[in-house]
C-alpha positions in Angstrom: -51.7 -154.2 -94.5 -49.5 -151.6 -93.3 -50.8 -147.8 -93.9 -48.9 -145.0 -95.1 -49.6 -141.2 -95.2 -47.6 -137.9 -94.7 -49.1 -136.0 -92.3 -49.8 -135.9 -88.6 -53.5 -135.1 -89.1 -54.0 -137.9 -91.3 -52.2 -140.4 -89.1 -54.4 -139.6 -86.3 -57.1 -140.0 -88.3 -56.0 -142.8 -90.0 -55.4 -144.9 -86.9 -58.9 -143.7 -86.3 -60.5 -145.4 -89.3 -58.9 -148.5 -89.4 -61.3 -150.0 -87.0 -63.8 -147.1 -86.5 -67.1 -147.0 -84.6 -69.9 -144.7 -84.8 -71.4 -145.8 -81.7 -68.3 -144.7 -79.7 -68.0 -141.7 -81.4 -71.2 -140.6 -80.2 -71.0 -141.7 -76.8 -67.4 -139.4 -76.6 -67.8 -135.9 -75.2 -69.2 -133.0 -76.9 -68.7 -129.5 -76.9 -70.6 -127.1 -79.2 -70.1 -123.2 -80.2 -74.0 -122.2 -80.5 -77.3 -124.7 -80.8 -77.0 -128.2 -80.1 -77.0 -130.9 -82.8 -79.7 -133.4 -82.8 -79.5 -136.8 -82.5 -79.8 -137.1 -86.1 -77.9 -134.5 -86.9 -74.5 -136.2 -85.0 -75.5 -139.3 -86.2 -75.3 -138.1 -89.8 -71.8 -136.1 -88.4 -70.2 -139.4 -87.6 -71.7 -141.4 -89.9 -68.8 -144.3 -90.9 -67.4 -147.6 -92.0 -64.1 -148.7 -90.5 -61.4 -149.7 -93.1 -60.1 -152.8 -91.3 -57.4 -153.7 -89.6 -54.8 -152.6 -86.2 -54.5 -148.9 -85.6 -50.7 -149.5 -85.1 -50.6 -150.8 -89.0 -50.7 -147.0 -89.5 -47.2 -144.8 -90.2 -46.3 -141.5 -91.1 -43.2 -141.5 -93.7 -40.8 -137.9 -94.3 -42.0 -135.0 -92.9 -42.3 -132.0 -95.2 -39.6 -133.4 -98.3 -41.0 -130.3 -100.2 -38.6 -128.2 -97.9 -34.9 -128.1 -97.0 -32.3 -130.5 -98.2 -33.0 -134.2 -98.8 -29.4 -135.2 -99.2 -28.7 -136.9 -96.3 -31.1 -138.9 -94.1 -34.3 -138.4 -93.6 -34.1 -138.1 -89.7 -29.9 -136.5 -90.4 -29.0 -133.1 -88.9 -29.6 -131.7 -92.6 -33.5 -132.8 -92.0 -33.5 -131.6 -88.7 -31.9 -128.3 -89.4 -34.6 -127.6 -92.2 -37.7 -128.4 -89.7 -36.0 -126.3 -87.3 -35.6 -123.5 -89.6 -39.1 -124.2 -91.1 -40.7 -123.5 -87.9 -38.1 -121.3 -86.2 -40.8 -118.8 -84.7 -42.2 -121.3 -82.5 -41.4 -122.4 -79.4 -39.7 -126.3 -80.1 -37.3 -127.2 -77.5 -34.7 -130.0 -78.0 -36.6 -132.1 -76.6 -39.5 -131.7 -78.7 -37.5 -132.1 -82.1 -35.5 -135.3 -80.6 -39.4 -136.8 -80.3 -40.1 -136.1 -83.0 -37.5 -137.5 -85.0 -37.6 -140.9 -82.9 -41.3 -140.7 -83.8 -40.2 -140.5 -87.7 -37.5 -143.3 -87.1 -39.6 -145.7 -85.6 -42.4 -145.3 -88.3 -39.3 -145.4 -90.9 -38.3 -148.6 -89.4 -41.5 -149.9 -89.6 -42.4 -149.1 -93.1 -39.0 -151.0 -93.9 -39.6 -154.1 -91.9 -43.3 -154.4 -93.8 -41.4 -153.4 -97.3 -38.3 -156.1 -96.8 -41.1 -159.1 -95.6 -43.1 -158.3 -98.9 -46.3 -157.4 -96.9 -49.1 -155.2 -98.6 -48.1 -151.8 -98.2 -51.1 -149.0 -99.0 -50.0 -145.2 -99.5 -52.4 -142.6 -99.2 -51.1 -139.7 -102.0 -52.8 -136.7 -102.5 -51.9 -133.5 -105.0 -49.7 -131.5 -102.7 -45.9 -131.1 -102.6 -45.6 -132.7 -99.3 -47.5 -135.9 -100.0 -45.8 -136.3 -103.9 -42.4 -136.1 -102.2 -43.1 -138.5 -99.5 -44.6 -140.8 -102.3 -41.6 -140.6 -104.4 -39.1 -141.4 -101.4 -41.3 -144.1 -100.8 -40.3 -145.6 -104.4 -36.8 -144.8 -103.7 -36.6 -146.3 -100.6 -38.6 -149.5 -102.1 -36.8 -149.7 -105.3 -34.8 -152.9 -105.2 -37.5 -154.7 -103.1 -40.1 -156.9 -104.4 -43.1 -155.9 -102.6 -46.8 -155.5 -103.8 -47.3 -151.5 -103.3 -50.5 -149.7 -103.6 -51.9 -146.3 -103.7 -55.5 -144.5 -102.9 -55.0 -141.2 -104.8 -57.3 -138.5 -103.2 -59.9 -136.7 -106.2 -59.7 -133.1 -105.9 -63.4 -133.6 -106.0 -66.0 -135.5 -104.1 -69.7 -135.7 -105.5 -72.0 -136.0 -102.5 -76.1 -136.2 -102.0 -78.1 -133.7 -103.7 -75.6 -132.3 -106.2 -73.3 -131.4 -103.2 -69.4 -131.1 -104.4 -66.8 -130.8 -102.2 -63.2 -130.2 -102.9 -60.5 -131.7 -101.2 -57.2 -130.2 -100.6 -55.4 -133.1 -98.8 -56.1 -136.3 -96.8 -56.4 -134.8 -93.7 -59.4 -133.1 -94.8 -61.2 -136.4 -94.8 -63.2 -137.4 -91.6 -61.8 -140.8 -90.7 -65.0 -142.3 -90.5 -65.3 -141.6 -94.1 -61.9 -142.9 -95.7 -63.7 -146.3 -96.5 -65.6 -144.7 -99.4 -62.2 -143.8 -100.9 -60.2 -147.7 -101.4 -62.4 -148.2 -104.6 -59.4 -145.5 -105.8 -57.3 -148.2 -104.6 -54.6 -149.0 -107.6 -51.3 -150.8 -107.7 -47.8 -149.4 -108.2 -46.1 -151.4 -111.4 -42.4 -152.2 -110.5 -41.7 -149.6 -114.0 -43.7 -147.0 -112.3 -41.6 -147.5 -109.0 -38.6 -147.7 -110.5 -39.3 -144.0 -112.7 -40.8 -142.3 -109.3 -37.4 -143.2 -107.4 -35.1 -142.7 -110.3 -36.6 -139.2 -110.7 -35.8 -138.9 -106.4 -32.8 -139.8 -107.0 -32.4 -136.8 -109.5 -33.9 -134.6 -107.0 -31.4 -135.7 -104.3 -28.6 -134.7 -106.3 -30.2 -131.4 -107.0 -31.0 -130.4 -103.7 -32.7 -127.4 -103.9 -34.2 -125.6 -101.4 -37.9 -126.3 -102.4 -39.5 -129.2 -103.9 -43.1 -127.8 -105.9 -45.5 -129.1 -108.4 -45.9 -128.2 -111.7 -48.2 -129.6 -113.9 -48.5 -132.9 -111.8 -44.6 -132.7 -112.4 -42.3 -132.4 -109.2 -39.5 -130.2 -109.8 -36.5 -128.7 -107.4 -37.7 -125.0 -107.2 -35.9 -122.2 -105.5 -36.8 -120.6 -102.1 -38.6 -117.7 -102.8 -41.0 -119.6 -105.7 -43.8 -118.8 -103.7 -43.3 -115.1 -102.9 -45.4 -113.9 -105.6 -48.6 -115.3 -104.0 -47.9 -112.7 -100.6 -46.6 -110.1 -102.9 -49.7 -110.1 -105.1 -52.0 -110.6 -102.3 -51.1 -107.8 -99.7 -53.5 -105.2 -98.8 -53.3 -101.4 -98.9 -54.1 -101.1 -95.2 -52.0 -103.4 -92.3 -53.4 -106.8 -91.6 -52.5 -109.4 -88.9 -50.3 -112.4 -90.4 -52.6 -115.0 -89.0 -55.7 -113.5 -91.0 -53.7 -113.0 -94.0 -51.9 -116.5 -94.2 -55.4 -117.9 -93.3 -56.6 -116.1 -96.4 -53.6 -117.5 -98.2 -54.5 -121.0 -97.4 -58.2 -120.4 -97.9 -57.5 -119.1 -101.8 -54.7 -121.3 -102.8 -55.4 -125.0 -101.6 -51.9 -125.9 -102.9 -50.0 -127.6 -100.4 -48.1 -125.0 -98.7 -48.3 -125.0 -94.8 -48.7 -121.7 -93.0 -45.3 -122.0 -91.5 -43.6 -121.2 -94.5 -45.8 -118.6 -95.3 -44.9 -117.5 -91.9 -41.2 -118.1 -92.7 -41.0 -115.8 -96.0 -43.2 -113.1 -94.8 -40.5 -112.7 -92.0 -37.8 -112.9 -94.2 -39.6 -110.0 -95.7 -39.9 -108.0 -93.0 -35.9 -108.4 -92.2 -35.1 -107.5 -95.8 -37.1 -104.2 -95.3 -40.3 -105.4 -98.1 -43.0 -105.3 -95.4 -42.8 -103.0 -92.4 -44.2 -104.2 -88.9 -47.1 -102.2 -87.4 -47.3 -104.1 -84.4 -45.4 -106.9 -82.7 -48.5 -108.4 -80.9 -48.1 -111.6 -78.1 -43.9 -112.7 -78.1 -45.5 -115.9 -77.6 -47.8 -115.8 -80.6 -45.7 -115.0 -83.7 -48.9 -115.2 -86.2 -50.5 -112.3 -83.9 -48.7 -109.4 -85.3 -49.4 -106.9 -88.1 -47.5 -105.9 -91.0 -47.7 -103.8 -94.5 -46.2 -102.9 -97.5 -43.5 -100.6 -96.9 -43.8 -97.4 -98.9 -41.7 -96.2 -101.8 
């Protein structure tokens, strides 16, 4: 059964938990900020079940849909110009966006091979932008195929021992030694339902807007500054540091949106003259400098 998820933390953990192993965990190396764990305590840390299968049956589909044009190919120049763009304050060489995107084509290739040959194909969705556009282009990409699809949909909440609720913002959230408890969530994909999902891709293709968001469960083209209003409304009166305040950001609103384009928007910001900079901070560190409203 060939895996499928949307992120790179989930991948890595999903490659984890196909055939995962307490024991090993525990025998790994350790480091720890403050008092040591006991024995029980780790044990009860990496406490799992292993959710069968090859590590290599694992793939990551699309990279961040929710962002840039989708016209072209998912690995074209169009893709690769809105990843760049997306994280444009960081230091990516060439070479690191060319392995990247034969990292994407290799997984795309595989997910293809196990979609044309009819095998079992299980996608691991969860309620952000990212993850509902890769879902979608799944559909789309699976739409004249016959092949048996599933999907594990991840509930915002999760009741655990003694009345303990925890509330999940995406997959990679999950420890990998605890995905197991999740495949009773396990449901099939109707050909109607794939058919609908890619038809409304298709839509979103030929609107090709800058953003992709969710509203209401429904995905819908969006323009680039939709999420503004959440810095705007949430700037201090005094000058903070971007990496606290997009870490705040991402604390309050578990909504999908990476930090990068947070990062991305408050720059844009800054060069339209809405926020002023304080400080600079590290060249190398663009998250370390500080910023406020700019007066008047």
């Amino acid at each position: 059964m060939l895996e499928v998820v949307f992120g790179e933390s989930i991948k890595g953990s999903m490659k984890m938990a196909k055939n995962y192993d307490m024991e090993n965990m525990l025998n790994g190396a350790f480091a720890f900020s403050g008092r040591k764990p006991s024995e029980a305590e780790l044990r009860k840390m990496y406490e799992g079940k292993p959710i069968g299968g090859k590590s290599s049956e694992v793939v990551m589909l699309g990279h961040n849909l929710d962002i840039g044009s989708i016209k072209g190919d998912v690995d074209g120049r169009e893709r690769q110009r809105a990843c760049a763009e997306a994280f444009g304050h960081f230091e990516f060489t060439e070479a690191d966006m060319e392995h990247f995107f034969n990292m994407q084509r290799s997984d795309f290739n595989q997910f293809m091979k196990a979609a044309e040959a009819g095998e079992t194909i299980r996608i691991w969705k969860d309620s952000t932008p990212n993850a509902m556009c890769g879902f979608y282009y799944a559909c789309y990409l699976t739409r004249e195929l016959v092949c048996d699809i599933r999907v594990v949909e991840l509930p915002r909440f999760e009741k655990r021992e003694k009345d303990i609720i925890v509330e999940h913002a995406n997959w990679g959230e999950v420890a990998p030694g605890q995905l197991y408890k999740f495949l009773s969530n396990e449901s099939v994909v109707e050909p109607y339902e794939k058919m609908a999902m890619a038809r409304r891709w298709m839509e979103l293709m030929e609107e090709d807007a800058p953003l992709r968001a969710l509203l209401s469960g429904c995905l819908v083209s969006v323009a680039e500054d939709f999420y503004d209003s959440i810095i705007i409304q949430n700037l201090p009166e005094k000058p903070i540091k971007m990496a606290r305040f997009i870490g705040n950001l991402l604390g309050h609103y578990p909504i999908g949106i990476g930090d990068s384009w947070y990062a991305r928007r408050i720059f844009k910001m800054i060069d339209d003259g809405r926020l002023k900079v304080v400080d600079w901070g590290e060249a190398d560190h663009p998250y370390s400098l500080t910023f406020k409203r700019r007066e008047g």
